[in-house]
N, C-alpha and C positions, 0 to 999 in steps of 0.2 A: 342578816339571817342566812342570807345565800354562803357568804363568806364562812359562818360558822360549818353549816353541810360540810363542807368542801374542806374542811382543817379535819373535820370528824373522818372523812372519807382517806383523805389523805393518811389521817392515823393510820385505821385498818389497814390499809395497803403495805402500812411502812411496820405494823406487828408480823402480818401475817411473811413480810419479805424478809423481817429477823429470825423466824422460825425455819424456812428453807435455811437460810445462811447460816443457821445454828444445828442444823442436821447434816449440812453439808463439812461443816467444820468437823466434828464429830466422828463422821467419814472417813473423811483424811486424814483425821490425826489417829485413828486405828492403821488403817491402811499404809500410811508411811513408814512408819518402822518395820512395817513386813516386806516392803518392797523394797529397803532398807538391806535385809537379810536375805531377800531372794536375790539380791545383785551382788553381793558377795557369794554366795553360794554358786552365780552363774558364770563365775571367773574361772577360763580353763587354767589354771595350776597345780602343776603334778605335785608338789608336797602341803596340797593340806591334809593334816594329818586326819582329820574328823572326817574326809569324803571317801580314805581307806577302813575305816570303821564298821562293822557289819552291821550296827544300830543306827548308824550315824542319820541316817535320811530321818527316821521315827524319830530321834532324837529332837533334830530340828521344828520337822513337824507340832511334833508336843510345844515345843518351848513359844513357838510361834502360833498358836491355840492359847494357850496359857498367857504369854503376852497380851493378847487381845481381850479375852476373857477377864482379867486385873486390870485392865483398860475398862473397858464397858464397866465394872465392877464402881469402880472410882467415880464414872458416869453419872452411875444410877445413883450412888452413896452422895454425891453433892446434887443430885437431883435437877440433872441436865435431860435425861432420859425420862 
């Protein structure tokens, strides 16, 4: 009897520590392709051509919005979210 508690309890612990781990995944895998693009963007090199651009910052900005947003999109569409 005691044994069974303890397998039930054990459960709970080990759902409720799949759900952190499955929000934290989730997380990261938005977060890494942006941090992805902010570290190419933080390269001091005089001929990228896109950082002489008068839109170029907005540019990025948006694509890197939009990335994320069709991230989460996909999320929610296979129902991880």
């Amino acid at each position: 009897m005691l044994a069974s508690f303890i397998d039930f309890y054990m459960m709970l612990s080990s759902n409720a520590m799949n759900e952190v781990v499955k929000t934290l995944t989730i997380i990261s895998t938005i977060f890494i392709p942006l941090t992805f693009i902010v570290g190419v963007y933080g390269m001091n090199f005089d001929y990228m051509p896109e950082t002489h651009f008068k839109y170029g910052y907005y540019i990025v900005l948006t694509c890197m919005g939009l990335l994320a947003l069709i991230m989460l999109s996909c999320f929610r569409r296979k129902r991880w979210l």
